[in-house]
C-alpha positions, -999 to 999 in steps of 0.1 A, spaced: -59 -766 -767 -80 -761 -735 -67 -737 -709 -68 -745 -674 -80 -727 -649 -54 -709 -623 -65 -714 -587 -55 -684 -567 -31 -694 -536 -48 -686 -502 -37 -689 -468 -41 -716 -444 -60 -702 -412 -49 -715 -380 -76 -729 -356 -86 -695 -327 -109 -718 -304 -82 -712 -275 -91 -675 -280 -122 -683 -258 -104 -696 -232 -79 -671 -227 -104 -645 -225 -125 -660 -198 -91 -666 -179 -81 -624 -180 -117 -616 -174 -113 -636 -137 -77 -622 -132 -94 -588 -136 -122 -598 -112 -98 -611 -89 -78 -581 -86 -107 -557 -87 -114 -580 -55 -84 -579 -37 -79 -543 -42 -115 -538 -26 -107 -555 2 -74 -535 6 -92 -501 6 -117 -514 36 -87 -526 55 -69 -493 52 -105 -476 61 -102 -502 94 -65 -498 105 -70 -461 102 -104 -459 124 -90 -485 149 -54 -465 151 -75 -431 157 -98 -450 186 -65 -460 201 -46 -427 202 -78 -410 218 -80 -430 248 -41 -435 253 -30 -400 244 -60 -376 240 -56 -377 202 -23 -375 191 -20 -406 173 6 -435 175 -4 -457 145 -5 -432 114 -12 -447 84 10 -442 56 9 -403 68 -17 -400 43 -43 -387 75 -29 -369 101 -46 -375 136 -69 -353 149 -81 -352 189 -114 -357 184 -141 -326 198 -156 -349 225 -133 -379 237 -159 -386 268 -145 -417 287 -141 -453 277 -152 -483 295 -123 -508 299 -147 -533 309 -177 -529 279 -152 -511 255 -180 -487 253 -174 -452 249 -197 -429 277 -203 -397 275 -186 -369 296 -208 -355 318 -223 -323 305 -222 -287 325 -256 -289 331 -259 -320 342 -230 -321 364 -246 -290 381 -277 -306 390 -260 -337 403 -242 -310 426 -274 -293 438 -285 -330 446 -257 -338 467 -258 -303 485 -294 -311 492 -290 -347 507 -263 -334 530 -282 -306 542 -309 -330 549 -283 -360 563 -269 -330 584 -301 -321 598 -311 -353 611 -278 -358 628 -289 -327 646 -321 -336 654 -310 -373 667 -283 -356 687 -303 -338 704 -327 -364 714 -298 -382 724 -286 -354 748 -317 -342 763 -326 -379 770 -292 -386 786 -280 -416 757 -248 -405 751 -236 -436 760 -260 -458 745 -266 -442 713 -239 -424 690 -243 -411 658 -217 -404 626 -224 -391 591 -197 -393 565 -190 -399 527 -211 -429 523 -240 -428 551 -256 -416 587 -256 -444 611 -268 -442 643 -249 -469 664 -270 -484 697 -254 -507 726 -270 -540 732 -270 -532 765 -297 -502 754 -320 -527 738 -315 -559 750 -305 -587 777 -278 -605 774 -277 -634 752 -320 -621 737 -328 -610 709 -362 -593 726 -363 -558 729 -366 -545 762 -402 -532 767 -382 -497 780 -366 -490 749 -394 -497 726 -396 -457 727 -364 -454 719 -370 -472 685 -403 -455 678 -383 -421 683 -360 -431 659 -385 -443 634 -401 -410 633 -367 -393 628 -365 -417 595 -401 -404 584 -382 -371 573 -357 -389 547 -381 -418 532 -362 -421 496 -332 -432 512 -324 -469 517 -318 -480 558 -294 -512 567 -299 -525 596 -266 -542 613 -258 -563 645 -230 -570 657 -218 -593 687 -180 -595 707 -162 -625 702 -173 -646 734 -189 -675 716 -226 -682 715 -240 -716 723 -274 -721 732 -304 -737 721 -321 -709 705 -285 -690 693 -261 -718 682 -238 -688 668 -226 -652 671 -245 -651 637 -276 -663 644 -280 -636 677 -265 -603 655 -288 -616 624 -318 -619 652 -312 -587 667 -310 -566 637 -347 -582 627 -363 -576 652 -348 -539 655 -357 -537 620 -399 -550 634 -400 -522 657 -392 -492 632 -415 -507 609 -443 -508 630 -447 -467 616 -466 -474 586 -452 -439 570 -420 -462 563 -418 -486 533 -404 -521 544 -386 -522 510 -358 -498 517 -347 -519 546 -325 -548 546 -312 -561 582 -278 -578 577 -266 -597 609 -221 -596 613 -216 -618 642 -181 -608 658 -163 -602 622 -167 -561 627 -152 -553 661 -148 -511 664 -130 -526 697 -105 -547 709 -121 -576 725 -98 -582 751 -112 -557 781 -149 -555 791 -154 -524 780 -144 -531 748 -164 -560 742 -196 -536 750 -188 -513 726 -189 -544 699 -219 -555 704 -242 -531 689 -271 -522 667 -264 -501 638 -287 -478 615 -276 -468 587 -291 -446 564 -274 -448 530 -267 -420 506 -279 -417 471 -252 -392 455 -220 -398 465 -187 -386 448 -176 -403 421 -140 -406 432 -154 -426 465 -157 -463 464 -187 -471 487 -189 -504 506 -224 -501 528 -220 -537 543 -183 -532 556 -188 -501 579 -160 -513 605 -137 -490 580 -159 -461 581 -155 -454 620 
């Protein structure tokens, strides 16, 4: 009797493709998370730098925004000033250089002051005080000249008489040639109608060229620190309802304008009606 052969039993295994896919799928999770925790760190890194930034220019340090308290604020060693319209942080001025801009500035008003002196002078031994005038303050040294000293009524010519006077002046200026020189005219408010002046503007703008001509005409000055600016009647240092107030507003002005001024000082050059 043959025997027959016993096949063992063995277990069925169940198909594992989908292993495959699963794996991919947690190996992008982790990437993804890996990812989005990057991205947290740099925003922390952000918040915290922008949050310092702030409390230094609001507060001087002490900060406002802390972050998780995990850094407290520090006032940083040099805060210097920020630019509200660049959002660029400048420098402070350092202790050296703050000294030198000093010395500058007492330099330039010891040589503003001694020009005053000198043109004060002239104007007193040549009996101008009232033609000429001048004034030094935070922003300039102008020397203010009636028309009546220069010109005819209604010209622009300079009188062939006070030709010396603007030679005399343009010497004076020889002893400050850095600085820049503005020269102004100004009229009263009687208007101007004829053929050659159609407008207060045209005769003041006219007037403070050819002033300007004149002191040019000493080569020791350099044409391109002057600028002749012509303001009609809108500058009055008068009322223009008497005579003699109408004399004083029409006028030649020279002004020589400062390089170093102090910093808490806006300066307007070309409105000097608020500077007398």
């Amino acid at each position: 009797m043959s025997k027959k052969t016993r096949h063992e039993p063995h277990e069925e295994h169940a198909d594992e493709s989908w292993l495959l896919p699963y794996a991919d799928l947690l190996t992008l999770l982790l990437a993804l998370f890996l990812v989005l925790y990057a991205m947290s760190a740099s925003d922390a890194k952000k918040f915290q730098e922008m949050s310092e930034a702030f409390s230094s220019v609001l507060n001087g340090g002490a900060s406002v925004l802390e972050y998780n308290n995990t850094k407290p604020s520090q006032e940083p060693a040099d805060v210097g000033k920020f630019n509200a319209v660049t959002n660029v942080k400048t420098e402070a001025p350092k202790p050296t250089e703050q000294a030198a801009r000093e010395a500058l500035m007492k330099k330039e008003q010891e040589e503003l002051e001694k020009l005053k002196q000198q043109l004060d002078k002239y104007i007193k031994d040549n009996g101008l005080t009232t033609e000429l005038s001048t004034k030094l303050n935070h922003s300039q040294l102008m020397i203010t000249i009636r028309d009546n000293a220069l010109f005819a009524s209604g010209e622009a010519v300079i009188k062939t008489d006070s030709r010396k006077l603007a030679e005399e002046i343009s010497k004076m200026l020889q002893q400050v040639p850095a600085y820049d020189i503005i020269v102004s005219g100004h009229t009263d408010n009687v208007p101007m109608n004829s053929a050659k002046y159609p407008s207060n503007w045209d005769l003041s703008s006219d007037r403070a060229l050819q002033f300007m001509k004149i002191l040019l005409l000493n080569k020791s000055l350099d044409p391109k620190r002057f600028m002749p600016i012509g303001y009609g009647e809108y500058h009055p240092i008068a009322t223009n309802d008497t005579s003699a107030g109408r004399a004083k507003n029409r006028r030649v002005e020279v002004s020589i304008i400062r390089k170093y001024q102090d910093n808490n000082a806006y300066i307007n050059v070309t409105n000097t009606k608020d500077e007398k």
